[in-house]
C-alpha positions as CSV (number, residue, x, y, z in Angstrom):
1,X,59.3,-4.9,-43.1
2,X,55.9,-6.1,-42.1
3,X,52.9,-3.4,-42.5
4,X,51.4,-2.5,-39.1
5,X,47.8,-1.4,-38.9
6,X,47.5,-1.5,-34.8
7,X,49.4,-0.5,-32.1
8,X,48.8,-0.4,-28.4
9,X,51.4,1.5,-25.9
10,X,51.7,1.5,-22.3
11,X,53.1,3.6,-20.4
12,X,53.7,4.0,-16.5
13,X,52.6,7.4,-14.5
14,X,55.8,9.0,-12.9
15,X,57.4,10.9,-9.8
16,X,59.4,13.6,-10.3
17,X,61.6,15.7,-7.9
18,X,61.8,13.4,-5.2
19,X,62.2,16.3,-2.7
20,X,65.7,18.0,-3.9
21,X,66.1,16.1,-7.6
22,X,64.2,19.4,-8.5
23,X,63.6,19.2,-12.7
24,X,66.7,16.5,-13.0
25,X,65.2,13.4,-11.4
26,X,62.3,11.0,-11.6
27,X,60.7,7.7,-11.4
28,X,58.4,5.4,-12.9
29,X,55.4,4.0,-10.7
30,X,53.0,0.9,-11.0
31,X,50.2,3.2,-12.8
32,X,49.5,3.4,-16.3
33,X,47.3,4.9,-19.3
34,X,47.2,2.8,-22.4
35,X,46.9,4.4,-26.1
36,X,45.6,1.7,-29.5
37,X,46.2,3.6,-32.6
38,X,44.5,1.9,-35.6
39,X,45.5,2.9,-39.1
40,X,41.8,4.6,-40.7
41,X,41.4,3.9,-44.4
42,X,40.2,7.7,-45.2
43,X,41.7,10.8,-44.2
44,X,40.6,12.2,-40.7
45,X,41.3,11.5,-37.2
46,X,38.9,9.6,-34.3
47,X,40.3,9.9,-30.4
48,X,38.0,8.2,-27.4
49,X,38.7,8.4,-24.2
50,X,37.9,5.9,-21.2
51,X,38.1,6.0,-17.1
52,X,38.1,8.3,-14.4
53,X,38.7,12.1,-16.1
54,X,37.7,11.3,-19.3
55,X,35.4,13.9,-19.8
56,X,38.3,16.6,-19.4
57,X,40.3,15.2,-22.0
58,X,40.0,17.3,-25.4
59,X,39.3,15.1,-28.7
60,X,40.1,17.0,-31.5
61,X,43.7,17.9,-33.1
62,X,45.1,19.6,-29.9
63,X,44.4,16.4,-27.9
64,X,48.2,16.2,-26.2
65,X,48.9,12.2,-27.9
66,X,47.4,13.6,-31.4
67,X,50.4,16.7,-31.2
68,X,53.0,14.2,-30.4
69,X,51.6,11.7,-32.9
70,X,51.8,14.5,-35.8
71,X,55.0,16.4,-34.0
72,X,56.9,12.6,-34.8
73,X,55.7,12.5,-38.6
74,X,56.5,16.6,-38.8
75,X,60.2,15.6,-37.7
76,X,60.8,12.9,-40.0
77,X,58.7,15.5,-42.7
78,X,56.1,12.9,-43.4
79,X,51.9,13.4,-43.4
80,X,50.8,11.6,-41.0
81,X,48.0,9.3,-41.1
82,X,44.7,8.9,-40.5
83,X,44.7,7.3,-37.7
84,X,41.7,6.1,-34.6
85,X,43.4,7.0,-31.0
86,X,41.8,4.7,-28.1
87,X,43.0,6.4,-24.5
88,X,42.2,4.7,-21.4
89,X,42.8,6.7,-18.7
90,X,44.7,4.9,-15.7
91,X,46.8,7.9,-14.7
92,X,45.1,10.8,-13.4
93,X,45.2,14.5,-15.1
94,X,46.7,17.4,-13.4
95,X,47.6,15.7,-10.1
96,X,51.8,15.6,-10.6
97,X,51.8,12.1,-11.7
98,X,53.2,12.6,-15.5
99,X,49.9,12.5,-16.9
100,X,51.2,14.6,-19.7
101,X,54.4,12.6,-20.1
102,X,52.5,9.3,-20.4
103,X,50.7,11.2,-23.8
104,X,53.9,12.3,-25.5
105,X,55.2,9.2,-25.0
106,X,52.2,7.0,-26.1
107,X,52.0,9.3,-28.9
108,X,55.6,9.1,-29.9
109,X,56.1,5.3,-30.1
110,X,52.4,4.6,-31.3
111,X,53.7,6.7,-34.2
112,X,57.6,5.0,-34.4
113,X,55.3,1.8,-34.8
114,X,53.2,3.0,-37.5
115,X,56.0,4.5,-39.5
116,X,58.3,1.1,-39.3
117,X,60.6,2.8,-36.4
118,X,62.7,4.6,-38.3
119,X,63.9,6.1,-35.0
120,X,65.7,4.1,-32.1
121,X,64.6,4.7,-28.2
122,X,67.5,7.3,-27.9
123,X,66.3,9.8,-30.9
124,X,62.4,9.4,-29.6
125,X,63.6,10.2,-26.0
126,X,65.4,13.3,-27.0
127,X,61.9,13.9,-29.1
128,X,59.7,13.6,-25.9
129,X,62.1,15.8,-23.9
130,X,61.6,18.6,-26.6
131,X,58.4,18.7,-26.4
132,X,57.8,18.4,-23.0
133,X,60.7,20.9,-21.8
134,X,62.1,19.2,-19.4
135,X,63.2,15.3,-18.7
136,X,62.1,14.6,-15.6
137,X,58.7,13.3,-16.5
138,X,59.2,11.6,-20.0
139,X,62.7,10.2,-19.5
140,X,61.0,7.4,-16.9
141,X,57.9,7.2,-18.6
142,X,59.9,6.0,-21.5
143,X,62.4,3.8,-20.1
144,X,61.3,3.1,-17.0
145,X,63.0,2.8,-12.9
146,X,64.3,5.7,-11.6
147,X,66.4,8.2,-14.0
148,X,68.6,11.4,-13.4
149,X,68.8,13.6,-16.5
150,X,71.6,15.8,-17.4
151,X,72.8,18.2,-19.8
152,X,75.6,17.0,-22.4
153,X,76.6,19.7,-24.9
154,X,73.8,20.0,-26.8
155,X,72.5,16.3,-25.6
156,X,71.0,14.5,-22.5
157,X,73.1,12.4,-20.1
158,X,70.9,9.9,-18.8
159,X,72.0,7.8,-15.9
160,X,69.6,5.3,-14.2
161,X,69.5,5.1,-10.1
162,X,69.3,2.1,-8.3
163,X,66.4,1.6,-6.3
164,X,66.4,-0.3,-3.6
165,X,63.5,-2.9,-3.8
166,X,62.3,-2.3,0.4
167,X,61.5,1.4,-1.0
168,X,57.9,1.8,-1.2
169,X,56.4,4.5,-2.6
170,X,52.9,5.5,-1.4
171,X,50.8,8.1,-3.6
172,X,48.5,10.3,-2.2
173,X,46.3,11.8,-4.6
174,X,43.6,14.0,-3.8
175,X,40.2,15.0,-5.8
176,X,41.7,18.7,-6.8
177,X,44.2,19.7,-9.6
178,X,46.8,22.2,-9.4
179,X,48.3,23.2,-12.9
180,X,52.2,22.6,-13.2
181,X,51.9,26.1,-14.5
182,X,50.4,27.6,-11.3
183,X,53.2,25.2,-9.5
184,X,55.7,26.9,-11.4
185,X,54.7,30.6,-11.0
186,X,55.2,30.4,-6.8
187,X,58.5,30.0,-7.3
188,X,61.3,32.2,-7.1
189,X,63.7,33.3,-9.7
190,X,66.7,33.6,-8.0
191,X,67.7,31.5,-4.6
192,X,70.5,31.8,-1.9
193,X,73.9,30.2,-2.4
194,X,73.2,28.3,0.7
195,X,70.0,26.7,-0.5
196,X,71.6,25.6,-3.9
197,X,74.4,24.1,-1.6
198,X,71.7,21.9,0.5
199,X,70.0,20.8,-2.4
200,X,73.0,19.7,-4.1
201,X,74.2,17.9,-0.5
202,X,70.7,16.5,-0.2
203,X,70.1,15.1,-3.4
204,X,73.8,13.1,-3.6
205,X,72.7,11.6,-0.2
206,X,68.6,10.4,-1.9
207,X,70.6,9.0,-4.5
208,X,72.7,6.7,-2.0
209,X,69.6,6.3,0.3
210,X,67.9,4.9,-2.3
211,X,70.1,2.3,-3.4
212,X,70.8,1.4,0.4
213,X,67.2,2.2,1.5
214,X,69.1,3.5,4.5
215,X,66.9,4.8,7.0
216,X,68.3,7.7,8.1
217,X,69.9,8.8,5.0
218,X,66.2,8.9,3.6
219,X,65.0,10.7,6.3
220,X,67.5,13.3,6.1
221,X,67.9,13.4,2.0
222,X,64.2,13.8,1.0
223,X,64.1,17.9,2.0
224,X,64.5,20.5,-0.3
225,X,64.5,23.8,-0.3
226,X,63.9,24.8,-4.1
227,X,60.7,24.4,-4.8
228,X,58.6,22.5,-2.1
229,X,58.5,25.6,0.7
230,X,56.8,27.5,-2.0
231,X,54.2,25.0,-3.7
232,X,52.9,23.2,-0.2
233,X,50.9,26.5,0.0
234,X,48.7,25.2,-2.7
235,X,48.1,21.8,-0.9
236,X,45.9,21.9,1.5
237,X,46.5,20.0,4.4
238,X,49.9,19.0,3.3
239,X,51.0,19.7,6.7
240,X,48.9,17.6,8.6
241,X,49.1,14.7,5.9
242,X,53.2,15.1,6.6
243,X,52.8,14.6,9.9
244,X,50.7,11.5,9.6
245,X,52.3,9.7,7.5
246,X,55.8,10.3,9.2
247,X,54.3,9.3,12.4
248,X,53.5,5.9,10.9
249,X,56.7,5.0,9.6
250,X,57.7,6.8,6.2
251,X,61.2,8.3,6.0
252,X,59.8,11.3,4.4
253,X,57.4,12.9,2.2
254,X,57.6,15.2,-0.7
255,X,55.2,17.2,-3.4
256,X,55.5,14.3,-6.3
257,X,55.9,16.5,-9.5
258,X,54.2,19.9,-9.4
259,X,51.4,18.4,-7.0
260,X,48.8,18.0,-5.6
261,X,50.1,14.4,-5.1
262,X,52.0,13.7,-2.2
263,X,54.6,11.0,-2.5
264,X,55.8,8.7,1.2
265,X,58.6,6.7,0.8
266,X,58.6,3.6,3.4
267,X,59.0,0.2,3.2
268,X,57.1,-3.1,3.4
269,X,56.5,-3.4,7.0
270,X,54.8,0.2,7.3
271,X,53.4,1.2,4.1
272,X,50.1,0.1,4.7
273,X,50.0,2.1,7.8
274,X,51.1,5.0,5.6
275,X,48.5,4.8,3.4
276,X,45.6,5.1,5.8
277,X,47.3,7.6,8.1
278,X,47.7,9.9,5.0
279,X,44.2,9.2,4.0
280,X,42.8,10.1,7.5
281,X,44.6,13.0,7.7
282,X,43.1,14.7,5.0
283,X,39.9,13.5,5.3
284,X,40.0,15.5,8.4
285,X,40.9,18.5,6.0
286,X,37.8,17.3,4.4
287,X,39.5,16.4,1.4
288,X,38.7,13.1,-0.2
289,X,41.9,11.2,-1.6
290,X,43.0,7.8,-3.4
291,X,46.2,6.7,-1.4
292,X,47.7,3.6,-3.1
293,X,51.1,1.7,-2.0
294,X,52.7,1.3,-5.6
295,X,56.3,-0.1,-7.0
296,X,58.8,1.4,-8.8
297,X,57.8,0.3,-12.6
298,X,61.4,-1.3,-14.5
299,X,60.2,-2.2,-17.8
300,X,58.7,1.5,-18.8
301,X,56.4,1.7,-22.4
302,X,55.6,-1.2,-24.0
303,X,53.9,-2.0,-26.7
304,X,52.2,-4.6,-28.8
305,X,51.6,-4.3,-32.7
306,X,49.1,-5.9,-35.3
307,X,49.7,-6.3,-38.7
C-alpha cells in the first residue's frame, strides 16, 4: 500500500426535499467546495479557508471538516494526524444547499485516504449519515444524482432516482442565511392524516415526474404540505419569486433544503427565463440574489491523492 501525504476531495452542494421528499430525498447539483489535506510532520493542525464566506468559517478544532476528519480516526480508534486542511469555498454557508454535508463528507474521505481506506463507500456513508442526523444532504453529496434514503433495520436503504436529463434545476440564492435549526423549530410536531396522505401521493408522483420530466406530473407533484407552509414565512418574498418564475415556465418551485434557497425545476427551453424572472422578483423585494441554471451532478466526491 502506497503512503499518501495529499489528498484533495470534491464534493458537489445538494438539494434536499424537493417539495414533499421531506428528510428522505435529495440531489446533487453542479456546485462544489474542495478540501486538500496534507500530512504535517509535527503534531498540530493548520485549516485556511478561500471564497465568498470565508471569513465565517471557524479554524480551529470545531471547524465542521476537522470533527469529521477526527470523528473517522475516533471510529476506527486511531490518533489522528497532524494534518494542514485547505477549504475553498464554492458552496455557500447556511443557504440550504448542503454546505454542511459537503464538510462531513470532504472530511470523511480526505481521512479514508490518509488512513489507506480501510473503510469502503458504504461504511463511510453510514458514517456521514451519523453525524449529520439525517441522509438527505450527505447521501448525494457522497454518491452523487438524485438519492431516496430509507430505514432498513438498523441500516439505510438507499435507492437512486432517475433524473430525467430535460430537468433543470435553477437555484435561487439570496444574500441572508436562515439556520436549518430556525427552519426546523416552525414546524409542527404532529400533522393531519390527510396531509401525510398528500405527501406520500405527491412524492410517488416527483419520483415518476422526474424520470419522465412529465409536465404536468411535475407541476402537480412538487407541493407539499409538511414543511414548506411553515418555513416560506422566513423567506421573504418567496411569494412573489414563486410567482415569477412559474409565470416563465418552471413546473414548480420549492424551499431547497431548510432555505433560504429556492429551487425551479424547468427545462432547457425556459430556464434562462427562470433565472432572471426569479432574480427580478426579488430584487423588487429588495433582496439581492445569485440565481444560477445548474445540472444534476452524477459522479458525486472525488478525489485525487499524492504520495
Amino acid at each position: 500500500m502506497s503512503f499518501v501525504s495529499c489528498v484533495t476531495v470534491t464534493v458537489p452542494a445538494t438539494t434536499a426535499n424537493l417539495g414533499p421528499g421531506f428528510d428522505c430525498i435529495g440531489a446533487a447539483l453542479t456546485l462544489y467546495n474542495e478540501f486538500k489535506f496534507t500530512r504535517l510532520d509535527k503534531a498540530g493542525i493548520i485549516i485556511s479557508v478561500t471564497g465568498k464566506g470565508a471569513e465565517t468559517v471557524k479554524t480551529d478544532e470545531s471547524n465542521l471538516v476537522y470533527q469529521a476528519f477526527v470523528t473517522f480516526y475516533q471510529h476506527l480508534q486511531q490518533t489522528p494526524p497532524p494534518v494542514k486542511i485547505e477549504i475553498k469555498m464554492g458552496v455557500p454557508l447556511a443557504r440550504g444547499l448542503g454546505s454542511s454535508a459537503t464538510a462531513i463528507v470532504g472530511g470523511l474521505i480526505g481521512a479514508n485516504l490518509l488512513a489507506g481506506e480501510p473503510l469502503s463507500q458504504s461504511q463511510v456513508m453510514e458514517l456521514a449519515i451519523a453525524i449529520e442526523g439525517h441522509p438527505d444532504n450527505v447521501v448525494p453529496a457522497l454518491l452523487g444524482g438524485c438519492r431516496l434514503a430509507a430505514t432498513a433495520d438498523n441500516a439505510w436503504e438507499i435507492c437512486e432516482i432517475p433524473w430525467h436529463n430535460h430537468v433543470v434545476p435553477v437555484v435561487a440564492i439570496p444574500d441572508f442565511e436562515l439556520s436549518t435549526k430556525q427552519a426546523r423549530q416552525v414546524l409542527p410536531t404532529q400533522v393531519s392524516r390527510a396531509d401525510a396522505i398528500f405527501n406520500t401521493a405527491h412524492l410517488g408522483l416527483l419520483l415518476r415526474g422526474l424520470e419522465t420530466a412529465n409536465n404536468n406530473w411535475l407541476k402537480t407533484a412538487l407541493q407539499d404540505k409538511l414543511h414548506q407552509p411553515y418555513r416560506k414565512a422566513l423567506i421573504p418574498g418567496y411569494d412573489a419569486v414563486n410567482s415569477a418564475a412559474l409565470a416563465t415556465g418552471a413546473y414548480g418551485m420549492v424551499i431547497s433544503g431548510a432555505g433560504p434557497t429556492l429551487l425551479a425545476l424547468t427545462d432547457e427551453l425556459h430556464s434562462q427565463a427562470v433565472a432572471a424572472a426569479m432574480t427580478a422578483a426579488w430584487k423588487q423585494e429588495k433582496i439581492s440574489a445569485i440565481v444560477r441554471s445548474l445540472s444534476l451532478d452524477t459522479q458525486g466526491a472525488t478525489s485525487t491523492t499524492q504520495a
